[in-house]
TORKOL-4160 file (C-alpha; in steps of 0.2 Angstrom, whole numbers, padded with zeros to 4 digits, m for minus):
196
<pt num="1" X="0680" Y="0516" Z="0237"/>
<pt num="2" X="0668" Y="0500" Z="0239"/>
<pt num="3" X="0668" Y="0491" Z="0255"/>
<pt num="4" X="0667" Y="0473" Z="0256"/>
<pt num="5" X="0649" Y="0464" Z="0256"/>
<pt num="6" X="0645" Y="0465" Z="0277"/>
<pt num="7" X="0636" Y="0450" Z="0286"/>
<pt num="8" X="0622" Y="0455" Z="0296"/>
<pt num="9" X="0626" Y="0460" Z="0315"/>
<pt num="10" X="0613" Y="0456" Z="0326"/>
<pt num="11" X="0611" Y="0463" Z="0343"/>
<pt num="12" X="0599" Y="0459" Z="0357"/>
<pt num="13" X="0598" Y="0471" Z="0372"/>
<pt num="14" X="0587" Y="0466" Z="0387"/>
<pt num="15" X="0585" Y="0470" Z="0404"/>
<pt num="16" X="0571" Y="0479" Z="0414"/>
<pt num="17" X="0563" Y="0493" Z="0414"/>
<pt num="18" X="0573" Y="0510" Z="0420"/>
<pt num="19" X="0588" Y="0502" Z="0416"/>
<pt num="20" X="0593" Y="0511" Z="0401"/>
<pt num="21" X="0589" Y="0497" Z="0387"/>
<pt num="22" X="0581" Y="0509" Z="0375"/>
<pt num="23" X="0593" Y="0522" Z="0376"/>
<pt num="24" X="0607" Y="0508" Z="0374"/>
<pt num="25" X="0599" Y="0501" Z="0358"/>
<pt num="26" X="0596" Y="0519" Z="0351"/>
<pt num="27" X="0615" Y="0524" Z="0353"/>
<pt num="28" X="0621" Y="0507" Z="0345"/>
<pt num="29" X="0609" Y="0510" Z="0331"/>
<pt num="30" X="0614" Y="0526" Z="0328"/>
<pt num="31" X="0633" Y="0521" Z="0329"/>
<pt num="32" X="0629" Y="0509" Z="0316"/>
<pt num="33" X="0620" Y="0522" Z="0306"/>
<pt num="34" X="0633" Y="0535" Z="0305"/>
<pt num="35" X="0646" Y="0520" Z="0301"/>
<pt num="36" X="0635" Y="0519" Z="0284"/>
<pt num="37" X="0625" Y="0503" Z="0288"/>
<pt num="38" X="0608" Y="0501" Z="0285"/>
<pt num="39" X="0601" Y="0499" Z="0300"/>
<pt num="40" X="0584" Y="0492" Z="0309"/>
<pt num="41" X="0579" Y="0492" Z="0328"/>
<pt num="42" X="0564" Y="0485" Z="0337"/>
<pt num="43" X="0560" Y="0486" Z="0356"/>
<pt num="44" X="0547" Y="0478" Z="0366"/>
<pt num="45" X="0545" Y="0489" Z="0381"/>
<pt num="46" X="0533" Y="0476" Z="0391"/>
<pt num="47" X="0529" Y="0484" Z="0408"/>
<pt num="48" X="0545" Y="0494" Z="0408"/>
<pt num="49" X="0537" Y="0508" Z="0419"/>
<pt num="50" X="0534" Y="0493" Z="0432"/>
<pt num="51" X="0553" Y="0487" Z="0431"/>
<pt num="52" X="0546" Y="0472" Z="0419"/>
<pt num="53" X="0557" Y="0467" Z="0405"/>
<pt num="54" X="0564" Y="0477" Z="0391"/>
<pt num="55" X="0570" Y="0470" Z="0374"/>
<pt num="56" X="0578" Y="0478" Z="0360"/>
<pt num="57" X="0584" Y="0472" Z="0342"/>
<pt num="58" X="0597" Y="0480" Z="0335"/>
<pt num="59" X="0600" Y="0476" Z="0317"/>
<pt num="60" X="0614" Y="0480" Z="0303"/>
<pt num="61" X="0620" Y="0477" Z="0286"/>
<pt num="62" X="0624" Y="0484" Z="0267"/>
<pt num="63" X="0605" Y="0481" Z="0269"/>
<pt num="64" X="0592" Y="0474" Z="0281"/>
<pt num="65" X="0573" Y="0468" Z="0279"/>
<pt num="66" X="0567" Y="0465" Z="0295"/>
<pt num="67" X="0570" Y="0473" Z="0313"/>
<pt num="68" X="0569" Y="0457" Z="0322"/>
<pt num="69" X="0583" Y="0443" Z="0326"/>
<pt num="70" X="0578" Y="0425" Z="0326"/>
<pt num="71" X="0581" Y="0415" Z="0340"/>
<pt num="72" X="0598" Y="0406" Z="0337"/>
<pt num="73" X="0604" Y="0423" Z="0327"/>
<pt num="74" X="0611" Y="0434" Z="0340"/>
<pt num="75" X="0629" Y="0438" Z="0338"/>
<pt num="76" X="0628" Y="0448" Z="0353"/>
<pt num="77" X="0617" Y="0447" Z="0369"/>
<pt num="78" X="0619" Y="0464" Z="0380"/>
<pt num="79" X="0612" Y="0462" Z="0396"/>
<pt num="80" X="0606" Y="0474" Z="0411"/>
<pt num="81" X="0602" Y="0461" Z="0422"/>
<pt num="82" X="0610" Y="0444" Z="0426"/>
<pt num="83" X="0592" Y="0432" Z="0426"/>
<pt num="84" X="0588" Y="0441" Z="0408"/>
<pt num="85" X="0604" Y="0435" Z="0402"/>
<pt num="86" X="0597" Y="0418" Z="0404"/>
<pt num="87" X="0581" Y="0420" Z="0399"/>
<pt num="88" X="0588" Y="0426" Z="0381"/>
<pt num="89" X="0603" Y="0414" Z="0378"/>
<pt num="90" X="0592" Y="0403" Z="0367"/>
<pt num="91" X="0594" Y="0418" Z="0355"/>
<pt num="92" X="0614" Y="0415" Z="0353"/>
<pt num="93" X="0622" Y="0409" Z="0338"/>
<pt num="94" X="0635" Y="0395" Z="0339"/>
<pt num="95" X="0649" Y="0406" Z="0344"/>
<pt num="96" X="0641" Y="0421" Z="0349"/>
<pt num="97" X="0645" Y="0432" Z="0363"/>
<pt num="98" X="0637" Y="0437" Z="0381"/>
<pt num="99" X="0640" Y="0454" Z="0390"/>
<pt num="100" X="0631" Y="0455" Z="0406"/>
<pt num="101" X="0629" Y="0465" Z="0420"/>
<pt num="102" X="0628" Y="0454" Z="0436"/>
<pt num="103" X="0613" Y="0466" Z="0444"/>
<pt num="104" X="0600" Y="0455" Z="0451"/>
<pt num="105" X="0583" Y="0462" Z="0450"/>
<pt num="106" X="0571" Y="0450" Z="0459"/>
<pt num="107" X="0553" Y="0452" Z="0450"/>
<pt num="108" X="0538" Y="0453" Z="0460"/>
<pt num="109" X="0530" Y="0437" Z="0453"/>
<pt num="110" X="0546" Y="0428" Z="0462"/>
<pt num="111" X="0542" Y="0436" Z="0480"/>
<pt num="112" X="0523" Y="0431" Z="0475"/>
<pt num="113" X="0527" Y="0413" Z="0476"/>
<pt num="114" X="0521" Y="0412" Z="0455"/>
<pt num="115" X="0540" Y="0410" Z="0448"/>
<pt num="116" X="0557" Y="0408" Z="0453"/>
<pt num="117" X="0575" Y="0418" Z="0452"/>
<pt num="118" X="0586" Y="0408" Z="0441"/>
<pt num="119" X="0599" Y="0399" Z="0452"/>
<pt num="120" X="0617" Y="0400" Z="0448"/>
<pt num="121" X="0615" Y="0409" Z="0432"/>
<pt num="122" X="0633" Y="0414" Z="0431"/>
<pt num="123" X="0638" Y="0398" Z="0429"/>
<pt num="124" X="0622" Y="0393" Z="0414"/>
<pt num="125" X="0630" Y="0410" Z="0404"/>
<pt num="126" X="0647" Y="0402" Z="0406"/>
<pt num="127" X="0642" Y="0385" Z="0398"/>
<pt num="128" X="0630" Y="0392" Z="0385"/>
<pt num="129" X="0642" Y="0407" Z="0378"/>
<pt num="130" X="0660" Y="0405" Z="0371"/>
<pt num="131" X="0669" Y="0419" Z="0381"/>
<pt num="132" X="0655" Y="0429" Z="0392"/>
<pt num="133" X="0660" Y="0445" Z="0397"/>
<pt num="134" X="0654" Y="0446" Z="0416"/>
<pt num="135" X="0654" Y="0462" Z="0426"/>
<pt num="136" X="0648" Y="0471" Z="0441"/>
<pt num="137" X="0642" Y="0485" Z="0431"/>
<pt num="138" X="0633" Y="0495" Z="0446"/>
<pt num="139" X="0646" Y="0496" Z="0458"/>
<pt num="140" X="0658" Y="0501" Z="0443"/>
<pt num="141" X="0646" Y="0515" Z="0436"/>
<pt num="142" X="0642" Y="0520" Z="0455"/>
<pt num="143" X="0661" Y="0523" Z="0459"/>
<pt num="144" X="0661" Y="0534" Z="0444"/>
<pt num="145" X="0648" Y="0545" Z="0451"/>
<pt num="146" X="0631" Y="0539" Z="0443"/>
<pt num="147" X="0625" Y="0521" Z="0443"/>
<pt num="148" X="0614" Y="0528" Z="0427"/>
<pt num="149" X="0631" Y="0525" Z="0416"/>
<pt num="150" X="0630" Y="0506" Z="0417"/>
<pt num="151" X="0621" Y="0507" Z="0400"/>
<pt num="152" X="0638" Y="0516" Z="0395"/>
<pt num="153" X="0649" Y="0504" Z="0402"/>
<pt num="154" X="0641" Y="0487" Z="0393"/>
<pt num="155" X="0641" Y="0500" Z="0377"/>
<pt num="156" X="0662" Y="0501" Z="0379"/>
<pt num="157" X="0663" Y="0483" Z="0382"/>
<pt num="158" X="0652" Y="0481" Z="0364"/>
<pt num="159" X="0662" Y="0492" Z="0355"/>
<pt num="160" X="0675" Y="0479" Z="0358"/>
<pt num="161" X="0666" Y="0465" Z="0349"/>
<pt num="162" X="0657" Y="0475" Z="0335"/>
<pt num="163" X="0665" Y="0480" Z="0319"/>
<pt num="164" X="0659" Y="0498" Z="0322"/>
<pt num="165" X="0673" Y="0512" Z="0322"/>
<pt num="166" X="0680" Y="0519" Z="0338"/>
<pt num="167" X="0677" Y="0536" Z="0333"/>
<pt num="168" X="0657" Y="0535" Z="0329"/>
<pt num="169" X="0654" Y="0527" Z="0346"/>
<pt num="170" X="0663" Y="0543" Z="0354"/>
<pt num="171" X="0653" Y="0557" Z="0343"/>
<pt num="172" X="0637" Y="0547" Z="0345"/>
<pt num="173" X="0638" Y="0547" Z="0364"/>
<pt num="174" X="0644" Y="0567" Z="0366"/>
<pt num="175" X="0630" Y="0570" Z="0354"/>
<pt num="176" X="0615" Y="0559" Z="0365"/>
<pt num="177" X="0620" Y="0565" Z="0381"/>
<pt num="178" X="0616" Y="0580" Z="0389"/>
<pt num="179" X="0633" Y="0591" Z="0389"/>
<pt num="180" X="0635" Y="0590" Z="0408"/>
<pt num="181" X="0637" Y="0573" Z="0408"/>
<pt num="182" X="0647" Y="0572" Z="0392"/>
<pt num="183" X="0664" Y="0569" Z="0401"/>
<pt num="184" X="0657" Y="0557" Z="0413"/>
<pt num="185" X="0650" Y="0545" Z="0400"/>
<pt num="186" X="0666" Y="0545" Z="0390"/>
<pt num="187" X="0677" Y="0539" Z="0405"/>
<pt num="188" X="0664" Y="0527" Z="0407"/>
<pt num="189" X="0662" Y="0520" Z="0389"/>
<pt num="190" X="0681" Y="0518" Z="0389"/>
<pt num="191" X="0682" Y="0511" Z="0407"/>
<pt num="192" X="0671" Y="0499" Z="0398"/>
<pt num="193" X="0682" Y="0493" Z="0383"/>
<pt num="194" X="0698" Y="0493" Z="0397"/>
<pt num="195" X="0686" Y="0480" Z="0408"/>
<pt num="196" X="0682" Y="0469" Z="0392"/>
């Protein structure tokens, strides 16, 4: 059976280190993967060890060349943390979606005097993305029993937007989390697509 010809989806993942950027992006490219896509994925870890920022491109197609969205090219922009969210909107298309946590993690170079924390950035997602999907991802993920399954709620509210089938998402996730927690992240990606 041939499928249709399949535009490029590009996805840009940010956040800070420790948040659970790369593991996001892994399980999205591997979701794409096992949907048949060619897939690319490129991450800059920056000072992740230090909470510094994380980015991650996640690319797929019928076939891709490069790993690495253009500014302007994003159809999706996952975000951790509410101030990375607007430090990347310059890399959504026209039309293109926002999901983003509302976590504020204040940098160090902020409490130094040297930079400042974005004020009202709730409101510069709003008027630079069609349709953000805002959410209190932390309280949500710590209600569930581990504030580390925020990564698996953004990835629910994805799964919404992306053209990726249901079924992948849930094999890719019981086959990348360690059994314990299985259950738990399941609950948690599909209180995700309820939220979006």
């Amino acid at each position: 059976m041939n499928r249709k010809t399949h535009d490029t989806t590009n996805v840009l993942v940010v956040g800070t280190g420790g948040q659970g950027v790369i593991t996001a992006s892994e399980i999205l490219s591997d979701v794409a993967m096992v949907s048949g896509f060619d897939t690319k994925k490129s991450e800059i870890h920056g000072m992740s060890q230090r909470g510094g920022v994380v980015t991650s491109h996640v690319r797929y197609s019928d076939k891709v060349y490069s790993p690495i969205i253009m500014e302007g090219e994003a159809d999706l922009l996952l975000s951790f943390e509410v101030a990375e969210t607007v430090r990347w909107l310059h890399y959504l298309k026209p039309g293109g979606r926002a999901i983003t946590s509302l976590q504020r993690i204040v940098p160090p170079a902020v409490y130094a005097g040297m930079g400042s924390y974005p004020e009202n950035p709730e409101e510069t997602i709003r008027e630079r993305s069609k349709n953000p999907i805002l959410v209190d991802a932390l309280p949500m993920a710590t209600q569930l029993g581990n504030p580390r399954l925020v990564n698996t709620l953004l990835l629910g509210m994805a799964s919404t937007l992306l053209d990726l089938p249901l079924d992948k998402w849930k094999t890719v996730i019981e086959n990348r989390v360690p059994p314990k927690f299985k259950e738990l992240n399941l609950v948690a990606f599909e209180q995700g697509r309820s939220v979006a």
